[in-house]
Short mmCIF file of the C-alpha atoms (twelve columns), coordinates in Angstrom:
data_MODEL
# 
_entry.id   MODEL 
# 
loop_
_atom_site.group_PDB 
_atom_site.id 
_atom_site.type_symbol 
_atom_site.label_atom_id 
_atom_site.label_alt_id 
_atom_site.label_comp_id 
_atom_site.label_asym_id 
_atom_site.label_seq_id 
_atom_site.Cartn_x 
_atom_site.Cartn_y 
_atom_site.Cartn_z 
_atom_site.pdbx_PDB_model_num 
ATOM 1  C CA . UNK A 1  -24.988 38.184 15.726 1 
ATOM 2  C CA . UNK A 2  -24.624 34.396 14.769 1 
ATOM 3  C CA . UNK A 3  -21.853 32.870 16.969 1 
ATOM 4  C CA . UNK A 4  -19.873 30.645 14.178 1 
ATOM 5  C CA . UNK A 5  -17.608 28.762 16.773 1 
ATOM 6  C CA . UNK A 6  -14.669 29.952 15.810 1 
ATOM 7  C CA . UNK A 7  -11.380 31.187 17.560 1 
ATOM 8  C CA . UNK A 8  -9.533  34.279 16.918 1 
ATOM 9  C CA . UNK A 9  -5.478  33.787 16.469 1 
ATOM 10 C CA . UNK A 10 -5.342  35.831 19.741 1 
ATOM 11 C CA . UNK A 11 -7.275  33.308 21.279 1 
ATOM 12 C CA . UNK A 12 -5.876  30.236 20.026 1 
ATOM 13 C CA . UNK A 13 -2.373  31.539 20.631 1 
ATOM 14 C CA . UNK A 14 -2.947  31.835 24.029 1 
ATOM 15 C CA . UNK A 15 -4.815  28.640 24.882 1 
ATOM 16 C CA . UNK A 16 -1.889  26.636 22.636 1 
ATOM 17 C CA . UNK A 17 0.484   29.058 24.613 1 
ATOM 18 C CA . UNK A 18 2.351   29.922 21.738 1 
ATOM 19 C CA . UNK A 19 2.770   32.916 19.786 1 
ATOM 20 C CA . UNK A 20 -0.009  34.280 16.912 1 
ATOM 21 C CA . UNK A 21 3.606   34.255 14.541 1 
ATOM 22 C CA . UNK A 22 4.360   30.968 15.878 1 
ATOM 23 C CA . UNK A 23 0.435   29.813 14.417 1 
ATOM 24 C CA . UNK A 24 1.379   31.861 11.038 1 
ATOM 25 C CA . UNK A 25 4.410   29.713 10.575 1 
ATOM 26 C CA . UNK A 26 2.295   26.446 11.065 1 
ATOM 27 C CA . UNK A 27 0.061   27.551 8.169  1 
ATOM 28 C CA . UNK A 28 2.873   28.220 5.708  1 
ATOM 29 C CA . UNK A 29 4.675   25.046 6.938  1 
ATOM 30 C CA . UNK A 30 1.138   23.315 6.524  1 
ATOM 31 C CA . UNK A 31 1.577   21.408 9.912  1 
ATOM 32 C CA . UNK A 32 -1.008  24.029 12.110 1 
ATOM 33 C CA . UNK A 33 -4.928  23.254 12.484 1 
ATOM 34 C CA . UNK A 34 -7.159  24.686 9.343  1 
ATOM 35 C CA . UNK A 35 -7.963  28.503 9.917  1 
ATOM 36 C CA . UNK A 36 -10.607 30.328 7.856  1 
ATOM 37 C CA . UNK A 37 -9.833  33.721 6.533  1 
ATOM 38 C CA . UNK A 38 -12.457 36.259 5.664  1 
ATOM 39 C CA . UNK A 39 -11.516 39.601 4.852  1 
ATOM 40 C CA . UNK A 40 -8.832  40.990 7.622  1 
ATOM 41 C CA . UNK A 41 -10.001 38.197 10.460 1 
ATOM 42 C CA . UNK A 42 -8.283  34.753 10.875 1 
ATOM 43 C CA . UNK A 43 -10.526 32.487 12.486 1 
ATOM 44 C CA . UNK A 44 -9.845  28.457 13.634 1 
ATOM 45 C CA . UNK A 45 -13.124 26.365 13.469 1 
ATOM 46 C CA . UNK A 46 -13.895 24.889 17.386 1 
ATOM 47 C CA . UNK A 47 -14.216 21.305 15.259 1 
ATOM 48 C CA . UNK A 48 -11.678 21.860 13.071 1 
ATOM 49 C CA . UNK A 49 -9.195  22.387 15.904 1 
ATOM 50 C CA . UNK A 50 -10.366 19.240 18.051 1 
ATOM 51 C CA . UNK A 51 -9.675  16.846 14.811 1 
ATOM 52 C CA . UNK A 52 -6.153  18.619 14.105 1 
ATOM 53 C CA . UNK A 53 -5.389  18.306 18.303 1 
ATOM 54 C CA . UNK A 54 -6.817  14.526 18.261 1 
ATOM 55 C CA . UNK A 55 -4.282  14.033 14.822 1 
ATOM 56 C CA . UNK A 56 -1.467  15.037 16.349 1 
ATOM 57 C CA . UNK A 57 -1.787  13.296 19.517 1 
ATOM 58 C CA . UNK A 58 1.436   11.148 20.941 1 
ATOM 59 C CA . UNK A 59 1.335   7.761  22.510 1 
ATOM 60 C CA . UNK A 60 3.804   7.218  25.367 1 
ATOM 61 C CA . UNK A 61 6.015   4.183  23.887 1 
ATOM 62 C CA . UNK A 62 7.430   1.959  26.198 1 
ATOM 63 C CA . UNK A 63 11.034  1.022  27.440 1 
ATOM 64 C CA . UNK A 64 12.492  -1.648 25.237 1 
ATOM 65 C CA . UNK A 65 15.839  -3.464 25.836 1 
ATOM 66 C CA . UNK A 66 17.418  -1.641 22.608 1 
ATOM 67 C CA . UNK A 67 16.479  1.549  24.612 1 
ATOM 68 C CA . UNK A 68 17.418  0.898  27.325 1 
ATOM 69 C CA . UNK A 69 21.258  -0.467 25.962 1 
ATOM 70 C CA . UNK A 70 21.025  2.739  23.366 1 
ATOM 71 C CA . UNK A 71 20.714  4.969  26.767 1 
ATOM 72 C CA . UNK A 72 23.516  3.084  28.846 1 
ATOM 73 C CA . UNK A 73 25.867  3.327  25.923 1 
ATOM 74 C CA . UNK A 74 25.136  6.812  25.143 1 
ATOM 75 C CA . UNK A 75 25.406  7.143  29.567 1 
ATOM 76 C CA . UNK A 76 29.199  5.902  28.941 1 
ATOM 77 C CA . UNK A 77 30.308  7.932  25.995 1 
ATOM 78 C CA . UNK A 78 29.114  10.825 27.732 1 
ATOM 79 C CA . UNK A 79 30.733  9.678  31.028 1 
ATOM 80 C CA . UNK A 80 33.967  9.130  29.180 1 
ATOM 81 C CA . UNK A 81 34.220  12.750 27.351 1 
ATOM 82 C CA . UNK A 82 33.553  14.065 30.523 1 
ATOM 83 C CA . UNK A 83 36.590  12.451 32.295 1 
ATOM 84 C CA . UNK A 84 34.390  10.327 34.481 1 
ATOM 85 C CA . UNK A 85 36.039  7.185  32.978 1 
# 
């Protein structure tokens, strides 16, 4: 048998630790990697999963002064609710 490259939901759920419903809500939400669906078996293309992993990829963004006052204030006010104050 040809090998086609793809994943089974089983197997993607597992590497993605998450669950195969989990992978089932991406599709309806549209925001999980392009599956193929032939007859019964859900399949996720090796490619087609490396572009959608590389898309959703998150920078680290660095400390700015705004932050950085936006975390001392937000420090205080819960430092004051909590009697510390």
């Amino acid at each position: 048998m040809m090998d086609l490259g793809l994943l089974s939901q089983a197997d993607l759920a597992s590497q993605l630790q998450v669950s195969i419903r989990t992978l089932n809500r991406w599709h309806a939400l549209r925001k999980g990697p392009p599956r193929i669906k032939v007859g019964g078996f859900i399949g996720y293309r090796r490619d087609a999963l490396q572009k959608w992993l590389q898309a959703n990829e998150l920078q680290p963004v660095g400390r700015t002064i705004a932050g950085e006052q936006a975390m001392h204030l937000g420090l205080e006010v819960v430092a004051s609710r909590a009697g510390f104050r």
